[in-house]
N, C-alpha and C positions, 0 to 999 in steps of 0.2 A: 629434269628438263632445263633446258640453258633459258638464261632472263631474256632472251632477244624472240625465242619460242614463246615464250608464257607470255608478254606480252602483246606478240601478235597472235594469240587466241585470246585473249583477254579483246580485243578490239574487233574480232569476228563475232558482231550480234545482227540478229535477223533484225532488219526493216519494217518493222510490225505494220508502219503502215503504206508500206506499198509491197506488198502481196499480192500473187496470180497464179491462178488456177491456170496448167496447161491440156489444152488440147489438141489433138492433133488428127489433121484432114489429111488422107492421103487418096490419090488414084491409082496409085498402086504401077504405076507407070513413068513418069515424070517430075509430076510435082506433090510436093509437100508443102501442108500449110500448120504453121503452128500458131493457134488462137489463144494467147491468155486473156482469163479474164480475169478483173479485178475482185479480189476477194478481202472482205473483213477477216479481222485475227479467227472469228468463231467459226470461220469456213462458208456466210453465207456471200452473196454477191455481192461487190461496192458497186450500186446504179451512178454514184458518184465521180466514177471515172471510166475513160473510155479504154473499151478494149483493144489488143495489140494484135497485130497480128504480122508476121515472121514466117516470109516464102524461103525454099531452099528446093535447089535440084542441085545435079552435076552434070558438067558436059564436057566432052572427049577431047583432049589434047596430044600430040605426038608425046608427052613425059605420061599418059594415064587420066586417068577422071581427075579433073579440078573441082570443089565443093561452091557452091554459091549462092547466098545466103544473100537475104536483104529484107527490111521492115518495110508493109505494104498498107499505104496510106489507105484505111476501110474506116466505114461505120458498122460491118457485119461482114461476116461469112463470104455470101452472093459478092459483094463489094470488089471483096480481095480475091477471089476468083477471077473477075475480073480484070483486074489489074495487077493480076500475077505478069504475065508474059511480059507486060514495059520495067515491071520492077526486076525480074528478074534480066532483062535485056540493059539496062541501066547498071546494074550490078557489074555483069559482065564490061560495059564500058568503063566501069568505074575500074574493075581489075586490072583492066589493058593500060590505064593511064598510068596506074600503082607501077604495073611491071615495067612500063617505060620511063618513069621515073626513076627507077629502081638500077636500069640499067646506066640512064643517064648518068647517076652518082656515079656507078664502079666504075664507068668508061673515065670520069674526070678525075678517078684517083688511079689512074695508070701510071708508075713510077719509072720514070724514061732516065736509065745509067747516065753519070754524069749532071744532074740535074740538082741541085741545092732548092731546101725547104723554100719554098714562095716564090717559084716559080722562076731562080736566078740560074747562070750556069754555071759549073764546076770549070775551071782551067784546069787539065789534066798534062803534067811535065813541062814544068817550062818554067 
């Protein structure tokens, strides 16, 4: 095994203490909800810390299903039910802003013939 391997498995060790039991809520329809709870190394429950919980659907774009995922501010289950549909509506704004961002970048590095790094111009013959 090369030293740059064994090293980074040498540095891959579990978080003993933040541990989470997963569970997962579905409707079998739309939404999914994934509940971890916080769990001691012995596997019983940490009351110590608060549960997570992590919505996820998909919805339909002209390229296919896009995945949307986002953590849903609960104290329980009921909570995050709840407040499924703004987290996952927030997600989605959140992705729109990304992909316009996204496009903003590639639009400003359009490379226009004739054109010298920093934005100066080339004299071409002459």
């Amino acid at each position: 095994m090369s030293d740059d391997l064994s090293q980074l498995l040498e540095q891959m060790k579990i978080d003993r203490g933040n541990l989470y039991r997963e569970e997962t809520v579905t409707d079998l329809r739309a939404a999914t909800i994934r509940q971890l709870v916080p769990i001691l190394e012995d596997g019983s429950t940490d009351a110590g810390r608060a549960r997570v919980f992590v919505g996820s659907t998909q919805i339909m774009s002209p390229q296919g299903p896009v995945p949307i995922q986002a953590e849903i501010p609960a104290a329980n289950l009921g909570e995050a039910m709840e407040k499924f549909p703004a987290a996952m509506q927030q997600a989605v704004q959140d992705l729109v802003k990304q992909a316009e961002e996204y496009r903003r970048q590639e639009a400003s590095r359009i490379v226009v013939p004739g054109q010298v790094q920093g934005g100066g111009s080339k004299i071409f013959g002459g």
